[in-house]
C-alpha positions in Angstrom: -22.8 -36.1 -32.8 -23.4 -34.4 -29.2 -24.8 -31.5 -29.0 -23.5 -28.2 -26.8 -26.2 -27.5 -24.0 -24.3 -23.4 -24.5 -22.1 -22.5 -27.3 -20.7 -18.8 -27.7 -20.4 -17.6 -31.2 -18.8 -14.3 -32.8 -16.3 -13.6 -30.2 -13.6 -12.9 -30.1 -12.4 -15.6 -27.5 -9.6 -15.0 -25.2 -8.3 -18.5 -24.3 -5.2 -17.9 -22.1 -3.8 -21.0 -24.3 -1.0 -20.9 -25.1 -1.1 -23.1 -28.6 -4.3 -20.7 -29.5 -4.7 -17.7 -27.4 -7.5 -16.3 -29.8 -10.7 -18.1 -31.0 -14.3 -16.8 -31.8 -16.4 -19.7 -30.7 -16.5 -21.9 -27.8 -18.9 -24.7 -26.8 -19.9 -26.1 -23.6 -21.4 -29.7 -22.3 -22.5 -30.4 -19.1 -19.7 -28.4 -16.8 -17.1 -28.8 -19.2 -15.5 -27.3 -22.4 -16.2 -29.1 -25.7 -15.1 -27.3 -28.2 -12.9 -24.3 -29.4 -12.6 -22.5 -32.2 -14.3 -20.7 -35.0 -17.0 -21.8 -36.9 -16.7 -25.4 -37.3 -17.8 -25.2 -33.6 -21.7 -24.3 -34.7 -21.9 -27.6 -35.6 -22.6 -28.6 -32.1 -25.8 -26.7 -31.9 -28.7 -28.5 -31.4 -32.5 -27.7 -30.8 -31.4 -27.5 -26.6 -28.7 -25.5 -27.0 -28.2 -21.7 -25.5 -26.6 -19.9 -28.3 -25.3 -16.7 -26.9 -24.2 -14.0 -29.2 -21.3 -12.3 -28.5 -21.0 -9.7 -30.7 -17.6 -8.4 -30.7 -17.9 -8.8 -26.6 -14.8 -10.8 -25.2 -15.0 -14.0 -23.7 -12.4 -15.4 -21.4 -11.4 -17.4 -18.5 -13.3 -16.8 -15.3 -11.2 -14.8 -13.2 -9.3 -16.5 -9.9 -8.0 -14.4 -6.9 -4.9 -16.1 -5.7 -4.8 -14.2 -2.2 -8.2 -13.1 -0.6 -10.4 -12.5 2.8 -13.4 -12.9 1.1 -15.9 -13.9 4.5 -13.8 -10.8 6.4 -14.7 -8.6 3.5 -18.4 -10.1 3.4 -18.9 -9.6 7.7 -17.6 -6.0 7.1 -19.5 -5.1 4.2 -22.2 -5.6 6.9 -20.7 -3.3 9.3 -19.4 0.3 9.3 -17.7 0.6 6.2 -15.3 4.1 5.6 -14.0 2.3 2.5 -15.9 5.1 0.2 -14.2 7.8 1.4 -10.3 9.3 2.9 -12.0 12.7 4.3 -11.4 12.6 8.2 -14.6 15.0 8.4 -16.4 12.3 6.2 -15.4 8.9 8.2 -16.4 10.5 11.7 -19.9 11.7 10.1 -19.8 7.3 9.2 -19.2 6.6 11.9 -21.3 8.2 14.0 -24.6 7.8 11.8 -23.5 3.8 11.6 -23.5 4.1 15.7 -26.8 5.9 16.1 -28.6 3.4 13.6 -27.1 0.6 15.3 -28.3 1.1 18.9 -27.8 -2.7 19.9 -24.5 -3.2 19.2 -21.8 -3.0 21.9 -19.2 -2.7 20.2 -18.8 -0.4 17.0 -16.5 -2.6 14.6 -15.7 -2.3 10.6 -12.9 -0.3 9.1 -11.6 0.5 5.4 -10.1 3.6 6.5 -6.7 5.0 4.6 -4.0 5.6 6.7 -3.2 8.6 4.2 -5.8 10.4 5.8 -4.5 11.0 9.2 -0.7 12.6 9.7 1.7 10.2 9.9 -1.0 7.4 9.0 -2.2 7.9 13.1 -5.4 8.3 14.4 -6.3 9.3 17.9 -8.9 7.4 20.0 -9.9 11.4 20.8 -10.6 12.0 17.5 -13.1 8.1 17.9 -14.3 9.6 21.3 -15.7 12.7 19.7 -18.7 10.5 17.4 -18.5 7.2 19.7 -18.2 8.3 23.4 -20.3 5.6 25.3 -19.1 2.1 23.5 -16.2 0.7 22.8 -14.7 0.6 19.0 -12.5 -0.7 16.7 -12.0 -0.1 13.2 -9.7 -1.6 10.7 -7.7 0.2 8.6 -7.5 -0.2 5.0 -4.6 -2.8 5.1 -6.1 -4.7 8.1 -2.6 -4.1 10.0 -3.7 -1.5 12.1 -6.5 -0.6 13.8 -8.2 2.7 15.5 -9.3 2.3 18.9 -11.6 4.7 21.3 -10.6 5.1 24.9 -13.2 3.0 26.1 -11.7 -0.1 23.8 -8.6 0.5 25.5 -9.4 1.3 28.9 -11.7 -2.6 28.2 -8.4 -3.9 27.1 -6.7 -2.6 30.2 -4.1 -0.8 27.8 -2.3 2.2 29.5 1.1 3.4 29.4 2.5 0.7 31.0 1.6 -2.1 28.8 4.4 -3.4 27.2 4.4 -3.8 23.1 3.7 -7.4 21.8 6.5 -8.9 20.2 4.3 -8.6 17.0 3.7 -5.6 16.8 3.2 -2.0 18.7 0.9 0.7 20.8 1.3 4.0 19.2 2.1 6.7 22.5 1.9 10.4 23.5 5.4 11.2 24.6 4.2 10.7 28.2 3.5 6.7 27.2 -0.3 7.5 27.0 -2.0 5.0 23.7 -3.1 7.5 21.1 -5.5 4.7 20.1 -3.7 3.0 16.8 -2.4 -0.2 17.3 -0.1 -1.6 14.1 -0.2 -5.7 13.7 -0.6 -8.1 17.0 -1.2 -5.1 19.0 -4.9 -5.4 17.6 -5.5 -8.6 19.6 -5.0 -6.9 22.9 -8.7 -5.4 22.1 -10.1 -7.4 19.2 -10.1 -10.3 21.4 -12.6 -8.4 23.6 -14.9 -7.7 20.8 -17.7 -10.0 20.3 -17.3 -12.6 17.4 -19.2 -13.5 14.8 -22.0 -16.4 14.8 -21.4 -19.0 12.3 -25.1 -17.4 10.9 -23.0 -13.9 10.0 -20.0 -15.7 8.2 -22.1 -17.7 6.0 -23.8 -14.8 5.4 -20.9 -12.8 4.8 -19.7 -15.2 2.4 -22.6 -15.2 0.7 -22.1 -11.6 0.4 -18.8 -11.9 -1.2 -19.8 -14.5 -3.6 -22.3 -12.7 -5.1 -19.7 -9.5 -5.7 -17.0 -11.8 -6.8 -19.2 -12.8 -9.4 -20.2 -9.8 -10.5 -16.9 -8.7 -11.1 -16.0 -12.1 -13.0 -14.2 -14.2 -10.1 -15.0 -17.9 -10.2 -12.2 -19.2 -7.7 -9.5 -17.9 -5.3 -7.8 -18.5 -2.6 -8.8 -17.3 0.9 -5.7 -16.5 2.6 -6.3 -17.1 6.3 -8.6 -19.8 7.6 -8.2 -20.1 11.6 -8.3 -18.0 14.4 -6.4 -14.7 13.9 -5.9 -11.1 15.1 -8.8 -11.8 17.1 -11.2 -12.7 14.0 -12.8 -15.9 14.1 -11.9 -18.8 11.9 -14.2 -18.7 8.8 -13.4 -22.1 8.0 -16.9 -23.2 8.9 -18.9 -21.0 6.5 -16.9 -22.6 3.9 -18.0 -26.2 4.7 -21.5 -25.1 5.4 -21.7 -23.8 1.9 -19.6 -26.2 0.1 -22.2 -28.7 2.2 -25.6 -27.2 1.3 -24.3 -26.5 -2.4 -24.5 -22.4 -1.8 -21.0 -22.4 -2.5 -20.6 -22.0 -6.6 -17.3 -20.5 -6.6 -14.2 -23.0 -6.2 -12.4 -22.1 -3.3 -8.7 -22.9 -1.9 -8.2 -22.3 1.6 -4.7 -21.4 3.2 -4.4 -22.8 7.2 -3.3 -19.5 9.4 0.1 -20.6 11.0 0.2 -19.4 14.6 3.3 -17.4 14.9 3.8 -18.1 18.4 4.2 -21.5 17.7 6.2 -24.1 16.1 6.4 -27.7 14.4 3.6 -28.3 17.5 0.8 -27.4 15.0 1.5 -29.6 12.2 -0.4 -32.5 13.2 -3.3 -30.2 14.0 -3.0 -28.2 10.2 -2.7 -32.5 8.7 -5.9 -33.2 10.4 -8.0 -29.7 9.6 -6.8 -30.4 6.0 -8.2 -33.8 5.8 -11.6 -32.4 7.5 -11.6 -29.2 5.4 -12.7 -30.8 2.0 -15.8 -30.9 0.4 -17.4 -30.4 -2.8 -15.7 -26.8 -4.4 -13.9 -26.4 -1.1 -10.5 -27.5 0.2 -8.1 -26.2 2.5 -4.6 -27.4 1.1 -2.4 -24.2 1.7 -0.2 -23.1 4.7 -0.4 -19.6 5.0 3.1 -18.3 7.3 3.0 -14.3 7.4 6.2 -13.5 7.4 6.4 -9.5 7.9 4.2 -6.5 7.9 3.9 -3.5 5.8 5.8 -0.7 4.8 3.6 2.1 5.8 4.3 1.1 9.2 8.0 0.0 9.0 6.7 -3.4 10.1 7.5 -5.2 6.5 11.3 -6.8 7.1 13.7 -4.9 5.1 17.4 -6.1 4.5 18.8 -2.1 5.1 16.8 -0.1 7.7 14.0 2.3 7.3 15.1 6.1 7.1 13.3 8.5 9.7 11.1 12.0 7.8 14.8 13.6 7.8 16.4 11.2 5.6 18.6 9.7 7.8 18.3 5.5 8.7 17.2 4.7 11.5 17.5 1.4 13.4 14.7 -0.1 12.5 14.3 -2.9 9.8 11.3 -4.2 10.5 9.7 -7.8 11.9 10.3 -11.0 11.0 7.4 -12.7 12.7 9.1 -16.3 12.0 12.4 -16.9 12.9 14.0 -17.4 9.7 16.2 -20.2 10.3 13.1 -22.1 12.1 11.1 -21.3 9.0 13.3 -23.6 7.0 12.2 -26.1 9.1 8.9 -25.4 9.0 8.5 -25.3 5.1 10.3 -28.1 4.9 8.1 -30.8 7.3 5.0 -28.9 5.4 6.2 -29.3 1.6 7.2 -33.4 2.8 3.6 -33.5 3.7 2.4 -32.1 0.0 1.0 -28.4 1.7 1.4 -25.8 -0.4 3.2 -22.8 1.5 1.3 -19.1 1.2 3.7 -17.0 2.0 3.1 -12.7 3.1 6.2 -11.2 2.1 6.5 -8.0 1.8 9.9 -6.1 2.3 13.2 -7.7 0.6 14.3 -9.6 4.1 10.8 -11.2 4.0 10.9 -12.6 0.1 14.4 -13.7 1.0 13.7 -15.3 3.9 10.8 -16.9 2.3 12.8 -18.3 -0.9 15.4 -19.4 1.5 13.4 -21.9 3.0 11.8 -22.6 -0.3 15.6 -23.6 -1.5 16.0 -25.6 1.8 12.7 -27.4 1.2 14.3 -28.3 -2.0 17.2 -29.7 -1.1 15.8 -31.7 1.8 13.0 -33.3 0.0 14.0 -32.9 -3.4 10.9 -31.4 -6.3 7.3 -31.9 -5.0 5.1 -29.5 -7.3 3.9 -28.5 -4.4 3.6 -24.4 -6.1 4.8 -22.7 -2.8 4.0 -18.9 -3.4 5.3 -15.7 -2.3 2.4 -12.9 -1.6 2.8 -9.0 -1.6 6.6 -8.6 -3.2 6.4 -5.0 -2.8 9.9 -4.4 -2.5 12.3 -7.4 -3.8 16.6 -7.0 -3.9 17.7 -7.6 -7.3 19.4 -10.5 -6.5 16.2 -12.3 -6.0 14.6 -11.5 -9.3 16.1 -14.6 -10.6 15.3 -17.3 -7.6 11.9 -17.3 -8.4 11.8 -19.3 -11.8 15.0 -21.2 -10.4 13.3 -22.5 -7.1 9.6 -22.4 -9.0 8.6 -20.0 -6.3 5.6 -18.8 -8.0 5.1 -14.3 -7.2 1.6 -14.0 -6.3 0.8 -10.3 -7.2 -1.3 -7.1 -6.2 -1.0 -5.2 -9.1 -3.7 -2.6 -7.6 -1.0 -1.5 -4.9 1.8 -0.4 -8.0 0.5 3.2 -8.6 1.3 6.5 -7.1 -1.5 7.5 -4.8 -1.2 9.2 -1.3 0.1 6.3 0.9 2.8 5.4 -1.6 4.1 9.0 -1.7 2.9 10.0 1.1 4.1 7.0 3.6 6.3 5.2 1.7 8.7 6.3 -1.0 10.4 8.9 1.9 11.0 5.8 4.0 12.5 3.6 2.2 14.9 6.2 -0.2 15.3 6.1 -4.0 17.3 3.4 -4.5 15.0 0.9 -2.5 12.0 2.8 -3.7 12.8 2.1 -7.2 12.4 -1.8 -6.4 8.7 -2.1 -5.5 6.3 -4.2 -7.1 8.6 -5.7 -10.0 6.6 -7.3 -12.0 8.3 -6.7 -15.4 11.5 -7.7 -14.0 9.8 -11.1 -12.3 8.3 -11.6 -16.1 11.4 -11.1 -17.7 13.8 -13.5 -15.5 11.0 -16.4 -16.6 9.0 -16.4 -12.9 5.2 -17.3 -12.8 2.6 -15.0 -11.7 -0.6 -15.3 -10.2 -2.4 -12.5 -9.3 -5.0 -11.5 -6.7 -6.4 -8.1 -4.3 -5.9 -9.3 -0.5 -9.8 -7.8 -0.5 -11.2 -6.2 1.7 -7.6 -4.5 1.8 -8.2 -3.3 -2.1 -10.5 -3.4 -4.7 -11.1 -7.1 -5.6 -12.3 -6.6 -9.1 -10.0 -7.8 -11.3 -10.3 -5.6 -14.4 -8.6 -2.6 -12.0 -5.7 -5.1 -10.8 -5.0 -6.0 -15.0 -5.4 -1.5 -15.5 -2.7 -1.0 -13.2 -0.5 -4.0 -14.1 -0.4 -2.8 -17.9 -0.3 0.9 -17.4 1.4 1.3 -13.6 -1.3 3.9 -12.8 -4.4 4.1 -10.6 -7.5 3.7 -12.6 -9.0 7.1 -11.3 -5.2 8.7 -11.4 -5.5 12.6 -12.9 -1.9 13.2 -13.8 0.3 11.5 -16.0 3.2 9.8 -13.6 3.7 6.5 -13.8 5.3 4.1 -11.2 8.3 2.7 -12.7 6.7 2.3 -16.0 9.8 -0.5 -16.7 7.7 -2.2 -14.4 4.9 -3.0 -16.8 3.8 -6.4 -18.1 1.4 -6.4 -21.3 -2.1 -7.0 -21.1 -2.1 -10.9 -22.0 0.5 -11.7 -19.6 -1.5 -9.5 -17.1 -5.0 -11.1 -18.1 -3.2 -15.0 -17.9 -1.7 -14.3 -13.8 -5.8 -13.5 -13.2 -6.8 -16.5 -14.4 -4.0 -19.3 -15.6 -1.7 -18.0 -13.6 -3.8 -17.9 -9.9 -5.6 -21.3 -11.4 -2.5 -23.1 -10.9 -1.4 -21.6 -7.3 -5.2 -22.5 -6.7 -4.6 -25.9 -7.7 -6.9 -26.0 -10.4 -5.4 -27.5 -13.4 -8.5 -27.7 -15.3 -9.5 -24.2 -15.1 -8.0 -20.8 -16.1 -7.7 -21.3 -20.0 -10.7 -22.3 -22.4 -9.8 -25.5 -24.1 -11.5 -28.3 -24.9 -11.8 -30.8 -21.6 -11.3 -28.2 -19.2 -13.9 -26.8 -16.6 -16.3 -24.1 -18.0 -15.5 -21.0 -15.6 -16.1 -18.2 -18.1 -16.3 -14.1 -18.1 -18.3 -12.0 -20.9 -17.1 -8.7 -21.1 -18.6 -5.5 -22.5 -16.1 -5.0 -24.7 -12.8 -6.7 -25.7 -9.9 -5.0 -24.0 -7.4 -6.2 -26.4 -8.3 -3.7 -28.4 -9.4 -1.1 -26.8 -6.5 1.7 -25.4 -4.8 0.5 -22.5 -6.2 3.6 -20.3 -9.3 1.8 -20.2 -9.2 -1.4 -19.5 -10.4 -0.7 -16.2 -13.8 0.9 -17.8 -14.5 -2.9 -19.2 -17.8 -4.4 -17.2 -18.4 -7.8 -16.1 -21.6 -8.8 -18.3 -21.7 -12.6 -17.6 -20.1 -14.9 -15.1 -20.1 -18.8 -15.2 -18.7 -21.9 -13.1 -18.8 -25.1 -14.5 -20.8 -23.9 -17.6 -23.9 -22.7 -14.6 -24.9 -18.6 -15.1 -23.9 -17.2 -11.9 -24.1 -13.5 -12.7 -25.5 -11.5 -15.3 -26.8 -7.9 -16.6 
């Protein structure tokens, strides 16, 4: 009889198996799973074998991201980061002390700022001017669809009053036409493309960086959502091969081919060829990612009724769709022929209607390819569409982080879109209930991309640090197991990994230990569980 080179005993075991969702044993041979179950499965240990006592801890499937930036977030976690904070006081006192230690640098670039913090979600380049005079800077906000620019970005980018919008997105004025310094979506490029990019040396580095956090927090695969050049960003497609090549890479990663907006079915050969290049090892870039709108903080997210204005009233706006829809069915049709998987960012109801309308044509035209074309963000979805999802096997890739109350919901959000369309954000129970699939992931470095916070909020529809007791359309809730499965079986298979994201026998080893089992604990605390041990393929890639 073999025996297991690690075997966990005295779980309990969280197999996100359908046919046995609890166990309390589980062996492992080589990179694989050999055995689950109870006690029988001590038989398999030998004289070799790692016996590792669980105690009442919980072991489950390693966790997968299905929508991530994970070299972005590494390369920024290098630069100046305002993520720890939302005091304006606070970020300029960052910022400047990240500029006076950084002499060499010519440009001042990193972000994570909240657009809560500043009135109306604006900045001023005066405001940037005051702790970064002499050098140009840009800085990211929190949702990477805006940035915060000092005069002497834009004067570098030759942006004045008389520099027309991009058709993408927009320079925030003075009444007089004068750039106040944010620029919302493609207006970034006008100065990121100035900024200097990356070496290949800083994204392997950066996603380095990432892996190691990703592991800590129990993330064994994802999904990077944007491989190519983008917003000005560099294409961090190479760090990816470099790692996958030199075996640094330990995670499994699915890569999602940026589609150039201001283009067309021109680029299709070029995505066929960088997918065919684009595989090695743990790393693959299958995925076509299309962003179809923007966000709803800055009524750039395509809604089907228009935004209202701080009065109440609508205004004419209803946001961008940055694809022409009825070109998009084209589009996603040639790509699903050719067996890519379509990564959709839709946001506001036009968007996710748009996007399962080409789905549906995609369908018709080339009839059922399993090719598990996904919809991103779904943060506000009309009713009617609830049900197209399981019907078109559109599967709702989730951020269950961004479904709380917290300032730039209440703050930025709810008053613009009225009650009735307010009350439709970030349906997950409804999804759940009209039979959809969900995968689930943190668009990091836009939020938090541990895991355990994402399942907190999807089970209890509060923040994990929240101090009152509202809760964001608690009907909204899913239960904790069909939270913990879109994590892991349910991102798994948007990843493309059919062998990973539930613990039975055969399948890949990617497995979490945590310090506690949250099944039982109260729901208010799932996000207090800790990471303890993180494997792939049966390999120890984080402990503590």
């Amino acid at each position: 009889m073999t025996t297991a080179d690690l075997v966990f005993t005295r779980g309990p075991v969280f197999t996100a198996d359908p046919a046995r969702t609890r166990a309390s044993s589980l062996a492992v041979v080589g990179e694989r799973i050999a055995a689950v179950g109870h006690d029988e499965v001590r038989q398999l240990i030998g004289p070799a074998t790692e016996v590792v006592d669980l105690r009442g801890k919980l072991l489950l499937p390693g966790f997968q991201d299905a929508h991530i930036h994970a070299v972005y977030a590494g390369v920024e976690l290098a630069e100046c980061d305002l993520t720890g904070t939302v005091g304006v006081a606070e970020y300029l006192d960052l910022i400047g002390a990240y500029a006076k230690t950084h002499p060499d640098r010519t440009w001042i670039t990193g972000g994570g700022w909240s657009l809560e913090s500043f009135e109306g979600g604006l900045p001023t380049r005066q405001l940037l001017d005051s702790v970064v005079p002499d050098r140009p800077a840009l800085l990211a906000n929190r949702d990477h669809h805006g940035s915060w620019a000092n005069t002497r970005a834009l004067e570098l980018a030759g942006i004045t009053a008389d520099t027309p919008d991009p058709a993408d997105g927009r320079i925030e004025r003075a009444p007089d036409g004068t750039p106040t310094g944010m620029l919302q979506e493609g207006a970034t490029a006008l100065v990121a493309r100035l900024v200097p990019p990356s070496t290949p040396a800083d994204r392997l580095a950066g996603l380095l960086r990432a892996q190691g956090l990703l592991h800590s927090l129990g993330v064994t695969g994802w999904q990077d959502a944007m491989l190519g050049v983008s917003g000005g960003k560099p294409d961090p497609s190479d760090a990816y091969l470099a790692a996958a090549r030199d075996g640094s890479l330990t995670a499994r990663v699915a890569g999602a081919l940026w589609w150039d907006r201001e283009r067309g079915a021109e680029q299709i050969g070029e995505l066929v060829a960088l997918r065919a290049q684009l595989h090695h090892g743990r790393f693959r870039a299958g995925s076509v990612k299309i962003m179809q709108d923007g966000i709803a903080e800055n009524f750039t997210a395509a809604m089907t009724a228009p935004y209202l204005d701080g009065c109440g009233c609508a205004t004419a706006n209803t946001g961008l769709s940055f694809v022409d829809p009825v070109a998009l069915r084209e589009y996603v049709g040639r790509l699903d022929a050719l067996d890519f998987q379509v990564h959709f960012h839709a946001l506001g109801d036009r968007a996710v209607r748009e996007a399962l309308d080409a789905v549906e044509a995609a369908l018709a035209a080339n009839g059922w390819r399993g090719n598990r074309h996904h919809l991103a963000h779904l943060q506000v979805v009309h009713p009617e569409d609830i049900p197209r999802f399981a019907r078109l096997g559109a599967i709702a890739n989730i951020q269950p982080l961004w479904a709380a109350h917290e300032p730039q919901m209440d703050e930025l959000t709810i008053p613009f879109l009225g009650p009735e369309r307010a009350a439709r954000q970030y349906p997950f129970g409804d999804l759940v209930r009209a039979g959809a699939t969900l995968a689930a992931g943190s668009d990091w470095p836009v939020s938090s991309p541990a895991p355990l916070e994402g399942i907190h909020v999807a089970v209890n529809r509060r923040a994990p640090e929240a101090t009152d007791d509202r809760v964001f359309l608690p009907e909204q809730r899913i239960d904790l197991q069909t939270a913990v499965a879109s994590y892991t079986a349910g991102s798994a298979h948007v990843n493309g990994l059919d062998e990973a994201g539930s613990l039975r026998a055969g399948h890949l080893a990617d497995l979490v230990v945590l310090d506690r089992d949250i099944f039982t604990a109260p729901p208010e605390e799932i996000a207090q569980a800790r990471v303890e041990r993180t494997y792939v393929g049966g390999r120890l890639v984080h402990a503590v």
